[in-house]
N, C-alpha and C positions, 0 to 999 in steps of 0.2 A: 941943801936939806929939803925943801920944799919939792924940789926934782924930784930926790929920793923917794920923799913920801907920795911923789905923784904917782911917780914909778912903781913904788908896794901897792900905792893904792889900787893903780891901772890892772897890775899883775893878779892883786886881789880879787879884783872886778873880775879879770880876765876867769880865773880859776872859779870865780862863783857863779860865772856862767857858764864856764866848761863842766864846774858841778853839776848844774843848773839843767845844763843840756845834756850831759851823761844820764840825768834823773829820769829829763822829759825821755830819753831814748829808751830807757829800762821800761820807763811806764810804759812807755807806747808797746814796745816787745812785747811787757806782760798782757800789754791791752790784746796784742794780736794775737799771739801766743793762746789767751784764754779764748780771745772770738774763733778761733783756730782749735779749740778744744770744744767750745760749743757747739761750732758748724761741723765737725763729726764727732757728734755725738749726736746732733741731726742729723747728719747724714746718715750714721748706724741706726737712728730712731728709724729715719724716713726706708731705710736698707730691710728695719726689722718689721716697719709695718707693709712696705711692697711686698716683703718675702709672706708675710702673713697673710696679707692680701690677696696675693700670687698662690699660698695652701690653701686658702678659701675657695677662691676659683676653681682650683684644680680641685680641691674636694666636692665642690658643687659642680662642677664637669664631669668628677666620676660618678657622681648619684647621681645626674641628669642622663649619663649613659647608660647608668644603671637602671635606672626608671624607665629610659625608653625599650633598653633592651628585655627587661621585665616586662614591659609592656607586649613589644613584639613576642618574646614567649608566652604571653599569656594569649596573645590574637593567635598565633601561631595551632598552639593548644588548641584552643576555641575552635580553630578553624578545620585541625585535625578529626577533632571531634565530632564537629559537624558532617565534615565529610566522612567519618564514620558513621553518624547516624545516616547522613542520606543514603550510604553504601548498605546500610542494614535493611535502611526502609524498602532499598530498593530488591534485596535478597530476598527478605519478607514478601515483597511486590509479584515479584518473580517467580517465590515457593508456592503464594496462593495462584499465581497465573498458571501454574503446571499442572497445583495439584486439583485446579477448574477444570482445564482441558482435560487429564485425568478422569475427573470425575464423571465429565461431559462423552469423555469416550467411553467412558466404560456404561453409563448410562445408553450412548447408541450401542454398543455390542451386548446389551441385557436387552433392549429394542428390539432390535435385529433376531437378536435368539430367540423373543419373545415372539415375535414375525413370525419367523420360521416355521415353532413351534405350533404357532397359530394356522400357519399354510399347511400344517404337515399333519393336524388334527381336522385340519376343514376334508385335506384327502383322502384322509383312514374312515371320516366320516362318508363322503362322500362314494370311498371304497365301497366300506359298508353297506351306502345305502343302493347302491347299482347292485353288490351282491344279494342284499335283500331282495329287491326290484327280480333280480335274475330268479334267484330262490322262490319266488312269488309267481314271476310267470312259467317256470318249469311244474309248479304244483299246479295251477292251475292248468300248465298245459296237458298234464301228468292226470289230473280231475278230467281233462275235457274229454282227452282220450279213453277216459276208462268211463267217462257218460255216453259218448260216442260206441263205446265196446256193448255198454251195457244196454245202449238203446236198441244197437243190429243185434244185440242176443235177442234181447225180450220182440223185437219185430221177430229175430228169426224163430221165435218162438209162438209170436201168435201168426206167424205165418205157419207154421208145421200147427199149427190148434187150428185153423181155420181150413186148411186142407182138411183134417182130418176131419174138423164138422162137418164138411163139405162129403168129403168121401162117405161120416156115416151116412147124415142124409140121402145121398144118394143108395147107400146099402137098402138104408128106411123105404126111400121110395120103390125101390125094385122089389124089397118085400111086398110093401105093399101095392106095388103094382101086381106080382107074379099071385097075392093074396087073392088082390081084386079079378085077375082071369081064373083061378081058381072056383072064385065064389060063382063067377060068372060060368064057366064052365058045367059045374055042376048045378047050377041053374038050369044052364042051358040041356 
């Protein structure tokens, strides 16, 4: 009897630790089971904050692209721009550099023509005054010849008045010579 109940007992034993240990195993399963539900559900956490992480990045990758490349079109820009204005400044440079020369030529050919005009008045003058000059000594040569005319007239005229004085005189004195034998005569 004592066997018996050693034997229930033993068996008893046996079975309330195979309870015992079935239990300890279930807990542990659940134990694992649940740290096995925790760690991915960290791991999904840790999955959802990389992946967040990871759209941050890449969102902050595509602004920072964005910015620089905004940035380069704005240098870009700027840079066009400039070189449009220097391209204008330098058109502007250019138009006034032409319309200088321009002005500078046409300033010598109103010079020049001014010249000309100048040489071309000094010779019409100087024409003139050689024709004058000419004009001047033909009238005077023209006066001199007709002083010259006028003087062998009036000689040739008191030469013809001085003969003739001469000649009456003479007439005179042969009268009165031929008078004075006359008087004499009949004197005598």
């Amino acid at each position: 009897k004592l066997a018996e109940e050693a034997r229930i007992a033993e068996e008893e034993r046996k079975e309330e630790e195979a309870r015992l240990a079935e239990e300890k195993r279930k807990e542990e399963e659940a134990k694992q089971a649940e740290e096995a539900r925790i760690a991915e559900e960290k791991r999904k956490e840790e999955e959802a904050r990389l992946e967040e992480e990871a759209k941050k990045a890449e969102e902050a990758r595509l602004s920072e692209e964005a910015r620089i490349a905004e940035e380069k079109r704005q240098k870009e820009e700027a840079q066009l721009e400039e070189e449009a204005r220097v391209a204008e400044e330098k058109r502007e440079e250019e138009e006034a550099r032409l319309a200088e020369e321009e002005r500078v030529a046409e300033e010598a050919r109103l010079a020049e023509e001014a010249r000309i005009a100048e040489e071309k008045r000094k010779q019409e003058e100087e024409e003139a005054r050689l024709a004058e000059e000419k004009r001047l000594e033909e009238e005077a040569q023209l006066a001199e010849e007709k002083r010259l005319a006028e003087e062998a007239k009036l000689a040739e005229e008191a030469r013809i008045a001085e003969e003739e004085r001469k000649e009456e005189e003479a007439r005179l004195a042969e009268e009165k010579r031929k008078e004075e034998e006359a008087k004499q005569a009949e004197e005598a």
